[in-house]
C-alpha positions as CSV (number, residue, x, y, z in Angstrom):
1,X,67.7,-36.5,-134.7
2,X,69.1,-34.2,-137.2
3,X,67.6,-33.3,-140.9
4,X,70.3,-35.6,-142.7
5,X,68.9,-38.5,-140.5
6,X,65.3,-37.8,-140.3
7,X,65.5,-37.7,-144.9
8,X,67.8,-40.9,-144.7
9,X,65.0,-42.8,-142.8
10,X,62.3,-41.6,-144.9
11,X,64.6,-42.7,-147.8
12,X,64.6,-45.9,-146.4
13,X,61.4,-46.5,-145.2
14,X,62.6,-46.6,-141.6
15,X,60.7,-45.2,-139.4
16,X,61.1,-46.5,-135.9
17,X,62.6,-44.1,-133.2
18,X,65.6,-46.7,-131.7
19,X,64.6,-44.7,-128.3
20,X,62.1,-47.1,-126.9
21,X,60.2,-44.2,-125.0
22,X,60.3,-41.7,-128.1
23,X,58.5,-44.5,-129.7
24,X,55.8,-45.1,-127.6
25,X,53.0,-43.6,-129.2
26,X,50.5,-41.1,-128.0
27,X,47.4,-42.3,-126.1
28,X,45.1,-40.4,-128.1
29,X,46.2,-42.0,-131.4
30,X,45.0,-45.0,-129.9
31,X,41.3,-43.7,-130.2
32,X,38.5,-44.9,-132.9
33,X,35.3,-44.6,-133.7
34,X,34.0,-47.9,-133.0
35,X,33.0,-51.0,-135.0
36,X,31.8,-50.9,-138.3
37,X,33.2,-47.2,-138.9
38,X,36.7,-47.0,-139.9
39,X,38.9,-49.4,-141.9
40,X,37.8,-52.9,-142.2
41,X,39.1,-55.8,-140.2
42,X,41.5,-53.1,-138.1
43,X,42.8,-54.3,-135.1
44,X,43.0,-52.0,-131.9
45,X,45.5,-51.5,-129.0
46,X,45.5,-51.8,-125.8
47,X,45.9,-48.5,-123.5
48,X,48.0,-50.3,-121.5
49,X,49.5,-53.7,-123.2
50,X,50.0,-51.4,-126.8
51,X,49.2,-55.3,-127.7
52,X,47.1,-55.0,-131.1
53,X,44.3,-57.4,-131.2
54,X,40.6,-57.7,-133.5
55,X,38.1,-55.6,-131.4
56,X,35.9,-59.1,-130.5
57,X,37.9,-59.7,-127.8
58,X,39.0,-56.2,-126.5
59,X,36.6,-53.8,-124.2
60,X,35.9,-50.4,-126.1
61,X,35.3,-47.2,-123.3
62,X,33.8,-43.8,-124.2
63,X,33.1,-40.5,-122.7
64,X,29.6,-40.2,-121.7
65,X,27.6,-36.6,-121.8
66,X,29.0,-35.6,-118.4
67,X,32.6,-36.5,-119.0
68,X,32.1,-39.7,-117.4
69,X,34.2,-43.4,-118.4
70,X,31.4,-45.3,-120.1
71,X,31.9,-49.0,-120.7
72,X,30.6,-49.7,-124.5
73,X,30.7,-53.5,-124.6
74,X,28.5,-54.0,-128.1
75,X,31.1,-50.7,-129.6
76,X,28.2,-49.2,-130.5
77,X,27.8,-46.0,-129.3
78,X,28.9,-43.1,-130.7
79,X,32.1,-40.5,-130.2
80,X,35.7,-41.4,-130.3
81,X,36.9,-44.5,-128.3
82,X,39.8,-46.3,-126.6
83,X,40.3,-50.1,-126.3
84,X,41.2,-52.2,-123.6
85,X,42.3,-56.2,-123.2
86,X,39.8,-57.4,-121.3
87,X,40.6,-58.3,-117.9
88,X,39.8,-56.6,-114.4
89,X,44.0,-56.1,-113.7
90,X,44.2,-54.4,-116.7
91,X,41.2,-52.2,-116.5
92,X,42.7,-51.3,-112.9
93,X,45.9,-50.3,-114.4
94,X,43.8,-48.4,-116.7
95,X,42.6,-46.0,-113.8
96,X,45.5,-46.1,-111.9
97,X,47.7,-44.8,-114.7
98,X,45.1,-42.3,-115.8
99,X,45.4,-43.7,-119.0
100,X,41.5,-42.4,-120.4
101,X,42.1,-38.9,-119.5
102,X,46.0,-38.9,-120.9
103,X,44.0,-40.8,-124.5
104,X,40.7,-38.7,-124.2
105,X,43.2,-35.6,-123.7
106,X,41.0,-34.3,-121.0
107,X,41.5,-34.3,-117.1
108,X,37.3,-34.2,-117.0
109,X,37.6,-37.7,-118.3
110,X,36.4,-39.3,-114.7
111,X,37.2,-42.8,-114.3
112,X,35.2,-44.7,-111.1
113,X,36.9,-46.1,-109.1
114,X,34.6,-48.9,-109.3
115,X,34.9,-49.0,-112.8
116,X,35.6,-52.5,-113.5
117,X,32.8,-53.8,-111.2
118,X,30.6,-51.7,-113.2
119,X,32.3,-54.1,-116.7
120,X,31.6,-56.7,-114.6
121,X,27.8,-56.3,-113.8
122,X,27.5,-55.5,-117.8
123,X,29.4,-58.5,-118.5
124,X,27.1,-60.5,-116.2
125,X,23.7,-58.8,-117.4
126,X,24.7,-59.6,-121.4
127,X,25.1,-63.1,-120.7
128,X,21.3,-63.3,-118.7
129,X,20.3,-61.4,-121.9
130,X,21.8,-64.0,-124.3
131,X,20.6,-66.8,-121.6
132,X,17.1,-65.4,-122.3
133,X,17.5,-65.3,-126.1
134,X,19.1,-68.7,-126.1
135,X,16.0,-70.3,-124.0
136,X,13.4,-68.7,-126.8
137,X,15.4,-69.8,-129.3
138,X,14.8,-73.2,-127.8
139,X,18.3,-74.3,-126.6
140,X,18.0,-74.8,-123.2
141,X,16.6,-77.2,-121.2
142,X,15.7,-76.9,-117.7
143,X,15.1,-79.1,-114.3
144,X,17.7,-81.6,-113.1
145,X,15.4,-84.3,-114.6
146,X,15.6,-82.5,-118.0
147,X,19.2,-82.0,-117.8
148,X,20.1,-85.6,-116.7
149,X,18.2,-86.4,-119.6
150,X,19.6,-84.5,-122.1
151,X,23.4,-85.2,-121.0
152,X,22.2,-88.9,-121.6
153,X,20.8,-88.5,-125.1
154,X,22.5,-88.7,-128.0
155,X,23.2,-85.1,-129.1
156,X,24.5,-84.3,-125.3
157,X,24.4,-81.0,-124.4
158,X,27.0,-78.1,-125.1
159,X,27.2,-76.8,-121.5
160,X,25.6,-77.2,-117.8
161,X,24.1,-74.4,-116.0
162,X,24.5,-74.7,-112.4
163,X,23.2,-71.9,-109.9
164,X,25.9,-70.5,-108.0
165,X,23.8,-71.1,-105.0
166,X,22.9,-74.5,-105.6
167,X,23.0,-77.4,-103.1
168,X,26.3,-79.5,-103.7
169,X,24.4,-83.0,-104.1
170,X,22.8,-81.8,-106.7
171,X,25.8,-80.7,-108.7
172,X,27.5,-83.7,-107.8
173,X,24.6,-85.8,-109.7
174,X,25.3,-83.5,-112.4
175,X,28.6,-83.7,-112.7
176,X,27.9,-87.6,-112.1
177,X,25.4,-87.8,-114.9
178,X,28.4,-86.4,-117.3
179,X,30.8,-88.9,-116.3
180,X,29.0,-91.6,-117.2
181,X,28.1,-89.6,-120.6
182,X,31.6,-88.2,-121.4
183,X,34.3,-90.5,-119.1
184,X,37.6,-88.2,-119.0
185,X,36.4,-86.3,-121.0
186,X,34.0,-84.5,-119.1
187,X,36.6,-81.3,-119.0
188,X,35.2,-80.6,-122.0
189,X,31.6,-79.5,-121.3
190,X,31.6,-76.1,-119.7
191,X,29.7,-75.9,-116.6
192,X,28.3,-72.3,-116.0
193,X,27.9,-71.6,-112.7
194,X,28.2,-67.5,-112.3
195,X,24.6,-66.8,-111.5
196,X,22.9,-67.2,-109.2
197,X,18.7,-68.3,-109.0
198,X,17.5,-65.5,-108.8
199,X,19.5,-64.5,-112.3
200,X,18.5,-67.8,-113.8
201,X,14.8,-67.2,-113.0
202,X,15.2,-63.2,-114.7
203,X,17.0,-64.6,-117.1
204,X,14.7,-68.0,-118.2
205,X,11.5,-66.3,-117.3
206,X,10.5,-69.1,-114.9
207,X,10.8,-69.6,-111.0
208,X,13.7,-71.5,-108.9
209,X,15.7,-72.8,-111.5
210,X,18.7,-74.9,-110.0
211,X,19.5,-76.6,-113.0
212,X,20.0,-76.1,-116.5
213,X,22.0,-77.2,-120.4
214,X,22.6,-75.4,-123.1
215,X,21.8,-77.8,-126.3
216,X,23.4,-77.5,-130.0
217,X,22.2,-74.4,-131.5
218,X,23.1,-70.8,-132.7
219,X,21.7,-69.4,-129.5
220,X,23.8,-71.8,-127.6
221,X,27.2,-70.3,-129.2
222,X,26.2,-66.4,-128.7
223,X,25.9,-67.4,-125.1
224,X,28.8,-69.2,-124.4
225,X,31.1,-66.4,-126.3
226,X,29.6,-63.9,-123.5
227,X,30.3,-66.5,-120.8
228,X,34.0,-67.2,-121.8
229,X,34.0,-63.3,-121.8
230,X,33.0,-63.0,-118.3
231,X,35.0,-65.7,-117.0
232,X,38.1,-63.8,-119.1
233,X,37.9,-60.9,-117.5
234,X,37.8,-62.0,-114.0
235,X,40.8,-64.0,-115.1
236,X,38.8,-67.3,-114.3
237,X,39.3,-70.6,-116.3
238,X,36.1,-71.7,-118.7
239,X,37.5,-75.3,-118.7
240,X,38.7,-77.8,-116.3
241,X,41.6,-78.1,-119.0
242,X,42.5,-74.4,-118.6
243,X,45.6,-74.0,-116.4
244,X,45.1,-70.5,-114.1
245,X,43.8,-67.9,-115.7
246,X,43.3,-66.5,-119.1
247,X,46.2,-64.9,-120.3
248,X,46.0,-61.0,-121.4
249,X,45.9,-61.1,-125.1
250,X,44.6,-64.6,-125.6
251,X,41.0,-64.3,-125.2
252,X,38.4,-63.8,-128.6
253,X,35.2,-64.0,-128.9
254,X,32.5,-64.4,-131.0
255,X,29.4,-62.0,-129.9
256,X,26.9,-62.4,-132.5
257,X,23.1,-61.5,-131.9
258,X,21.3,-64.5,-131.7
């Protein structure tokens, strides 16, 4: 671009290269320093999509002490860090391309290749944690006698928890006990069945739990927001509504502390 074009789009306030790969931007622009320190309400972009979304429902990723790709899913810790939509096909992409040590501008920036089964196993451990907190919080009920109940009564329940190594004629008494509740529309209580017992007993502090609801209650939303999470980036549907997977982009989430 010569001088007399680069002053006429200052002059005019444009500023987009027509060149579609002079404008894409530099990976390492694309770094912050995590929620809560920089500008308010700033959205972040993708490594990979360059699709700007809020940071609730994006993955942040830091360099740890020995140059490792840490997954900072509260964006909490400290140092510069780069965003990511959150799905596992993205993340991939994400270590395929080489896309941390290009933004981190560092080839020591070692990326697992296991790295998104490490998101994963975080993913799954934050939504025992917030299991745990919702059960002390007192919004869960468990026992397929407790359940039934409570999918009969009045205030219903907000979701089932299912082990994911359950028997099948007891989730089909479940799932019968909702349709007499709800009728058709039964799509619309989420039925949580990622862990397994032995994760519901860590996570509810008691021994072979099978069965399980989540009841109205603040404890009740932290810990479906971290569910829909998981189920988003394993590009899994959280309703029976929900046609294939979760879209890239699409996903948000709210993930208070309870």
């Amino acid at each position: 671009m010569s001088p007399d074009e680069s002053l006429q789009r200052r002059m005019t306030g444009e500023t987009a290269d027509p060149n579609p790969e002079a404008a894409e931007p530099d990976p390492s622009t694309l770094l912050d320093s995590g929620l809560g320190r920089g500008r308010a309400n700033a959205l972040r972009t993708c490594l990979v999509t360059r699709v700007s979304q809020a940071p609730g429902g994006m993955i942040r990723f830091v360099l740890g002490p020995d140059g490792a790709v840490v997954p900072d899913l509260r964006a909490r810790l400290p140092g510069r860090g780069a965003w990511l939509t959150p799905t596992r096909a993205v993340l991939n992409e994400a270590v395929k391309r080489r896309a941390f040590q290009r933004a981190f501008k560092t080839k020591e920036a070692a990326a697992p290749a296991d790295l998104a089964d490490r998101v994963a196993e975080g993913l799954r451990a934050d939504l025992r944690q917030s299991l745990s907190l919702a059960n002390k919080a007192g919004c869960v009920v468990a026992g397929f006698a407790k359940v039934e109940s409570a999918i009969g009564d009045k205030a219903g329940v907000a979701a089932v928890i299912q082990a994911s190594d359950g028997s099948a004629d007891g989730r089909r008494k479940i799932v019968a006990a909702l349709h007499r509740r709800h009728g058709s529309a039964i799509s619309c209580i989420p039925v949580i069945d990622d862990l397994s017992n032995t994760e519901l007993d860590m996570a509810l502090g008691r021994d072979h739990v099978i069965h399980a609801a989540l009841v109205a209650g603040v404890g009740a939303s932290g810990c479906l927001a971290r569910w829909r999470r998981l189920r988003s980036f394993e590009g899994l549907a959280t309703t029976a509504e929900e046609a294939g997977p979760v879209r890239d982009g699409q996903a948000a989430f709210d993930l208070h502390d309870d």
